[in-house]
C-alpha positions in Angstrom: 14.0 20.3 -72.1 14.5 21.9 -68.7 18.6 21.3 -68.2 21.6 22.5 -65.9 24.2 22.8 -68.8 27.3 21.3 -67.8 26.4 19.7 -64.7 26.9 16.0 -64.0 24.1 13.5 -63.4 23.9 12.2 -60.3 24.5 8.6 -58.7 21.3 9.4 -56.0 21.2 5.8 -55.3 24.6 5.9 -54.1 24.3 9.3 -52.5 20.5 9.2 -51.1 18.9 6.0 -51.4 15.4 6.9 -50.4 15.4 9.7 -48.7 17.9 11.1 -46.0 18.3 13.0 -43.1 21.2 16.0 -43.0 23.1 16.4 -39.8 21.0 20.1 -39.7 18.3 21.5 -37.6 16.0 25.0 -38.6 14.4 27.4 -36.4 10.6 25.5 -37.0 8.4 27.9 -35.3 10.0 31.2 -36.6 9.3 29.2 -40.5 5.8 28.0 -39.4 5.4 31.4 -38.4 6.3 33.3 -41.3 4.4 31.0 -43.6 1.3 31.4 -41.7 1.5 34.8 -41.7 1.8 35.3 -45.8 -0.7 36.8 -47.8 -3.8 35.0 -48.7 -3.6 35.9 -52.0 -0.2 34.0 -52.5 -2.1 31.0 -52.3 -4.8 29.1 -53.9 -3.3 27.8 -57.2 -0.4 25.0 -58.1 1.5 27.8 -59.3 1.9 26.5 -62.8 2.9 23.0 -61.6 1.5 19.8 -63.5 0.4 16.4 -63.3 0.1 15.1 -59.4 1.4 18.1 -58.4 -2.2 19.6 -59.1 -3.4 18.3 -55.8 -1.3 20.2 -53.7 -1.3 24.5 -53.7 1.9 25.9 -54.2 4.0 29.3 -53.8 7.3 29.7 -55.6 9.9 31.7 -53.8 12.8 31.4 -56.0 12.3 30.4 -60.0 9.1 28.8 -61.6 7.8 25.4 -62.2 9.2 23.5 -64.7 5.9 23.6 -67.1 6.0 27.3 -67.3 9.5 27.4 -69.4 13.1 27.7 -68.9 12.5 31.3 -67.1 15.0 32.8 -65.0 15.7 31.0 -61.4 16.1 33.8 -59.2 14.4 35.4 -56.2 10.3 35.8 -56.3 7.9 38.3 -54.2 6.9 35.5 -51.8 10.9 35.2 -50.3 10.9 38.5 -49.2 8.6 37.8 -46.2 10.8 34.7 -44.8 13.8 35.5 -43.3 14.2 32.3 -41.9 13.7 30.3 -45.5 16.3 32.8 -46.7 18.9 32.0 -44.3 18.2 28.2 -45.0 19.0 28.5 -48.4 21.4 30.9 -48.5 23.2 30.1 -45.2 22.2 26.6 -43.7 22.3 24.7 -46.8 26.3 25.1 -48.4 25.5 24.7 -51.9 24.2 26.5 -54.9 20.6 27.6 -54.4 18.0 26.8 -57.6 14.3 26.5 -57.8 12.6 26.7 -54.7 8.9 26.4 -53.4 6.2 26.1 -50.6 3.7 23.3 -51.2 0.5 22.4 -49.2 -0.7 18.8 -49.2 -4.4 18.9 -48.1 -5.7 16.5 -45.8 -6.7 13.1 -47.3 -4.5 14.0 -50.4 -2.2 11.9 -52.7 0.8 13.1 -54.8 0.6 9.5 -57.2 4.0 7.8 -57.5 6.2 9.4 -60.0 10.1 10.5 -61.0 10.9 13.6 -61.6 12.6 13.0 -65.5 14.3 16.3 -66.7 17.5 16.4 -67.0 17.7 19.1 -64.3 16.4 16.7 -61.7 19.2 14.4 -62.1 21.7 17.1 -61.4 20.3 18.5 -58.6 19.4 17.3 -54.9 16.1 18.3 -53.8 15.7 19.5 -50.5 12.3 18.9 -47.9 12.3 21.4 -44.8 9.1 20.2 -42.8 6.7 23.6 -42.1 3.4 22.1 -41.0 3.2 18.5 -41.0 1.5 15.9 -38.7 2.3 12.2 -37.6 0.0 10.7 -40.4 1.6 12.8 -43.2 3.8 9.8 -45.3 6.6 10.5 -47.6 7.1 7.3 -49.5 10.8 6.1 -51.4 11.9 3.4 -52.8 9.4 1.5 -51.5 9.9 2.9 -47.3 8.0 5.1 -45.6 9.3 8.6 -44.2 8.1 10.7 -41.8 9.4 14.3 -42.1 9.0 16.5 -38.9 9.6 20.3 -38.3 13.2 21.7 -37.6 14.9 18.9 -39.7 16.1 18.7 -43.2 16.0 16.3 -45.6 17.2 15.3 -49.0 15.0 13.3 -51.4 15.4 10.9 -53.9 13.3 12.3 -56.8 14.9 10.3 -59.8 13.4 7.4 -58.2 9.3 6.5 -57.8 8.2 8.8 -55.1 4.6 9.5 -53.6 3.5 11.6 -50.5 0.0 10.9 -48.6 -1.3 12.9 -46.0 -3.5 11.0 -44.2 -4.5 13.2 -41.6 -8.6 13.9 -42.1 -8.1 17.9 -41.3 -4.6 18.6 -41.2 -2.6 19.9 -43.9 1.4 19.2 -44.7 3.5 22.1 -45.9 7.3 21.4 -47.3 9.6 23.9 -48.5 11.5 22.3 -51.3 14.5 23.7 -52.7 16.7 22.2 -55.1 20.6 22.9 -54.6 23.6 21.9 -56.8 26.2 19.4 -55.0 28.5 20.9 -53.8 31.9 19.4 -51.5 30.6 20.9 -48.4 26.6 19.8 -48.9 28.5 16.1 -50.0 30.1 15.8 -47.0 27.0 16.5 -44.8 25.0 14.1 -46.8 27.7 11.3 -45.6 26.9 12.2 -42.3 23.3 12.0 -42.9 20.9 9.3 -41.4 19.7 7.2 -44.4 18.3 4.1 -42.5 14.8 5.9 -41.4 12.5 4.3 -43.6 10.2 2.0 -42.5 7.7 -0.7 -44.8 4.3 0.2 -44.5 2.0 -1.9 -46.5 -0.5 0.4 -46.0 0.7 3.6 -47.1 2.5 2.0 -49.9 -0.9 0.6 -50.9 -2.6 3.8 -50.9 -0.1 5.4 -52.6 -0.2 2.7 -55.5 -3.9 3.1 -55.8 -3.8 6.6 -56.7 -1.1 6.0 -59.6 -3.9 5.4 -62.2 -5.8 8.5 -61.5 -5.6 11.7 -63.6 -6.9 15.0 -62.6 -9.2 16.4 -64.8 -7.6 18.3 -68.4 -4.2 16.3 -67.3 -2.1 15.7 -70.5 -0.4 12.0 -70.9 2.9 12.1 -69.5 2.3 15.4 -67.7 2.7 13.3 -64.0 6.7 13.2 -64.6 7.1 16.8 -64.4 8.5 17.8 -61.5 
C-alpha cells in the first residue's frame, strides 16, 4: 500500500479543516501560459489515475499515480517546460516536494465525493495552484463550498469527503496539485492561512452528492478512494 515510511499521520482537521488559503501568491499568467503552451500530445489520458479521477485528463510532472505502483517520485518530461511550476514547488512552497500533477476538469464535469485512503495521503498536505479556472468551477469540503482562483494557493483536505464540479457549460478548470511533506516553515504559513472561505451551497453540494453513485465504465469497486 502506497506509504511515506516513517512519517506521521496528520491531524488535517486541526491543521486544514476544509480547505485553506496560504498567505502566497504565483505568477498566474506566466503558469497559464506555460500550460497552454505544452505539447498536445501530453494530454488526452488520466494518466494512470482511477476511479473519479477518470473524468478529468491529467499530466504528471513529478512521480506517478498511485494505481501505477510504488514507482520512483521524482521529476517527469512534462516539468521541464514550466519554469514557473518549478519555482512553486521547489521555491514558493518550503517543504519537501512529492507527487505532483496537472489535471483538467471539463466543463459540466464531476469528480464524485471521495477520501483519498492511502496511507501516503494522511502524511502529506496536498497542494491546489489555480491554472485555468472560472467563477462556476466549485471545490467542495467538508460540506463548504470553495472557489479557487488564479495566483493563489491552497491546501486541501483530502482525508476528508471531497468533490469538485465545474459547472461552467464550455470552460474547463486546470489545478496543479502537488503534495508536500510538513514541514516547520510550510506549518507556520498554514497558521497564517485563511480557513474561513467556505460558503454552504445547497446546490453544489447536491450535485456533487448525485454523482457519488455513478461509476465510469470498467471501474473496479473501491477503485473511487484512490487518490
Amino acid at each position: 500500500m502506497l506509504d511515506i515510511p516513517g512519517a506521521p499521520l496528520l491531524d488535517k482537521q486541526s491543521l486544514i479543516g476544509g480547505c485553506l488559503r496560504l498567505p502566497l501568491s504565483v505568477d498566474a499568467a506566466a503558469l497559464e501560459r506555460e500550460v497552454g503552451a505544452l505539447p498536445r500530445e501530453m494530454w488526452g489520458t488520466p494518466a494512470g489515475r482511477v476511479g473519479v479521477h477518470l473524468v478529468a485528463e491529467a499530466v504528471f510532472l513529478r512521480g506517478h499515480a498511485p494505481a501505477q505502483g510504488d514507482l520512483p517520485v521524482e521529476d517527469r518530461p512534462a516539468l521541464e517546460h514550466l519554469p514557473t511550476a518549478r519555482h512553486i514547488i521547489e521555491k514558493l512552497v518550503p517543504a519537501m516536494r512529492l507527487r505532483c500533477l496537472l489535471a483538467r476538469l471539463p466543463p459540466g464535469a464531476v469528480v464524485a465525493p471521495h477520501i483519498d485512503v492511502p496511507p501516503y495521503f494522511g502524511k502529506s498536505l496536498r497542494v491546489h495552484v489555480p491554472v485555468q479556472t472560472n467563477d462556476h468551477a466549485w471545490m467542495v469540503a467538508q460540506g463548504l463550498c470553495y472557489r479557487m482562483r488564479p495566483g493563489e494557493v491552497w491546501v486541501l483536505n483530502n482525508s476528508a469527503p471531497h468533490a469538485v464540479w465545474n459547472a461552467h457549460p464550455t470552460l474547463s478548470r486546470t489545478h496543479m496539485i502537488c503534495d508536500f511533506l510538513p514541514s516547520p516553515a510550510l506549518l507556520e504559513l498554514m497558521s497564517q492561512g485563511d480557513r474561513h472561505l467556505g460558503e454552504e451551497r445547497p446546490e453544489v453540494e447536491q450535485r456533487v452528492q448525485a454523482a457519488r453513485g455513478a461509476r465510469a465504465p470498467g471501474m473496479a469497486r473501491g477503485a473511487a478512494r484512490q487518490g
